[in-house]
C-alpha positions in Angstrom: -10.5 14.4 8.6 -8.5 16.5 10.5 -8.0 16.9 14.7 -7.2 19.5 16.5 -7.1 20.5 20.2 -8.2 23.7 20.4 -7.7 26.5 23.3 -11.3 27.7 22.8 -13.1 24.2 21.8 -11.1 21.8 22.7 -10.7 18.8 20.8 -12.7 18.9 17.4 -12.3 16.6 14.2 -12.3 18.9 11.1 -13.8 17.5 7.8 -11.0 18.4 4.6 -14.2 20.0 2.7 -14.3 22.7 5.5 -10.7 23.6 5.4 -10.5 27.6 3.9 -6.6 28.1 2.6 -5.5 31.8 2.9 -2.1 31.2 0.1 -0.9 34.7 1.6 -2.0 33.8 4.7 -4.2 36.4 7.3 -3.2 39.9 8.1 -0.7 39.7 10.5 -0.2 36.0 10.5 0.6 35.4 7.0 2.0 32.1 8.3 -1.3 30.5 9.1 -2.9 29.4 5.8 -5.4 26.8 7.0 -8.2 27.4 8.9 -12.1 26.5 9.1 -15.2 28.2 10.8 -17.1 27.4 13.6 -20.6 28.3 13.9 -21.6 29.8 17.5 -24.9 27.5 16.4 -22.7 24.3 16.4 -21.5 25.3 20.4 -25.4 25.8 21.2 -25.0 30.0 20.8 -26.3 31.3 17.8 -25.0 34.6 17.6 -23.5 36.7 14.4 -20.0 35.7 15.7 -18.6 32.7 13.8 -14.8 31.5 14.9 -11.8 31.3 11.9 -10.0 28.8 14.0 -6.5 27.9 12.8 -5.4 24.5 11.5 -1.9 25.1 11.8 -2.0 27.0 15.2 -4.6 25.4 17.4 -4.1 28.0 19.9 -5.4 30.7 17.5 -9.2 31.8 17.1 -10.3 34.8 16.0 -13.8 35.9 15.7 -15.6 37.1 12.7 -19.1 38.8 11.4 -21.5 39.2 8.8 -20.2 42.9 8.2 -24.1 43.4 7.4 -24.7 43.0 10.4 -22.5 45.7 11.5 -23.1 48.2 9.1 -26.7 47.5 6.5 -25.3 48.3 3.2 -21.3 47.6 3.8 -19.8 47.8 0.0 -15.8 48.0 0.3 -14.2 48.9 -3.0 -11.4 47.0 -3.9 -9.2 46.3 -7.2 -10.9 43.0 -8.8 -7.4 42.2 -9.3 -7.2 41.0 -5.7 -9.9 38.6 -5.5 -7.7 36.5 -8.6 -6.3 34.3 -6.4 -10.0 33.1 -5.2 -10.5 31.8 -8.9 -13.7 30.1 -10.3 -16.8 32.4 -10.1 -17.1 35.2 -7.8 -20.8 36.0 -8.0 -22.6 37.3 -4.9 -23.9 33.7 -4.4 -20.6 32.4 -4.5 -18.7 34.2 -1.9 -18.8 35.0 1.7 -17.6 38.2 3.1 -16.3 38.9 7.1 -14.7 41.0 9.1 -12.9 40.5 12.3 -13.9 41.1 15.8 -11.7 42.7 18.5 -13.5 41.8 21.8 -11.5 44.1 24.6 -12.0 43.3 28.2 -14.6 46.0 28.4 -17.2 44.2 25.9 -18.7 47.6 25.5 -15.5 48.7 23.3 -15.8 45.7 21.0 -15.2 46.8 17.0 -14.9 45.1 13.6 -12.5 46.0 11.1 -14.7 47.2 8.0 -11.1 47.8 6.2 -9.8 44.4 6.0 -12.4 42.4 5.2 -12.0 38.8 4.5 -13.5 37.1 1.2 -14.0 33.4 1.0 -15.3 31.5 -2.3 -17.7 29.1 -1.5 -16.8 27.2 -4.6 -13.1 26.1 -3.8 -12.4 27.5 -0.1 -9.7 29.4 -1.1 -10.1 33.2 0.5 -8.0 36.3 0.9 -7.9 39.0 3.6 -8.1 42.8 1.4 -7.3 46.1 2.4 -9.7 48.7 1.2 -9.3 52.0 -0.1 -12.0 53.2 0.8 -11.4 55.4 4.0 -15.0 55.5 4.8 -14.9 52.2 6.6 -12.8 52.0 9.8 -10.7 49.5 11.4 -12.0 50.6 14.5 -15.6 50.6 13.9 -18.2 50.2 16.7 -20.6 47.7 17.4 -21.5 46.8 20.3 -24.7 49.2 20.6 -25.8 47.4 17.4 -25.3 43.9 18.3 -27.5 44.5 21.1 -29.9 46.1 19.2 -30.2 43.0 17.1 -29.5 40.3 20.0 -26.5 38.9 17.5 
């Protein structure tokens, strides 16, 4: 059991089964290797936002979504190549995929970034943060019209 003292949570005890190890670390951060999620649910709010909350950097939180909910039908192409250091199986079932949230002070501006999503296995918590090819999905992209739509 880990315990940190978070900015956004304060203090919270953090089981070793929950810990999700980025080895290259997150975009931007590839420092921070360790973190784990917290549910809105588990903070009496459940919305589609879920919290990566660092272990190494209790100060840092960033939110993250469902890209479903975002955009129906969200398929990123990506080299398989990239998912290797996930190992074990990498079925549907065995994988969760988010994106991350940028929440501006005018809420109505908030967007996900549909070309970095992050890919955790379910098996072994091991994940990685990809950059897609595909150009069809923005870093930028729009959601704040939806999320209302669908009270996430």
């Amino acid at each position: 059991m880990v315990e940190i003292n978070t900015r956004i949570f304060g203090k919270i005890a953090i089981e070793e089964e929950k810990i999700i190890r980025f080895e290259s670390g997150i975009l931007g951060f590839p420092q921070l290797k360790d973190f784990t999620l917290i549910y809105n649910a588990e903070k009496g709010n459940d919305s589609g936002i879920k919290w990566l909350q660092s272990i190494q950097e209790p100060a840092f939180a960033m939110p993250v979504m469902n890209p479903e909910l975002a955009m129906p039908g969200y398929t990123p192409r990506f080299d398989r190549e990239l998912l290797a250091p996930l190992g074990g199986n990498l079925d549907a079932d065995n994988i969760l995929m988010l994106v991350t949230v940028t929440v501006p002070k005018d809420i109505t501006k908030t967007t996900v970034n549909l070309r970095a999503p992050i890919i955790i296995s379910t098996d072994n918590r091991k994940a990685v943060q990809l950059i897609c090819d595909d150009e069809e999905y923005s870093i930028k992209y729009a959601i704040y019209d939806t999320l209302m739509a669908t009270n996430a």
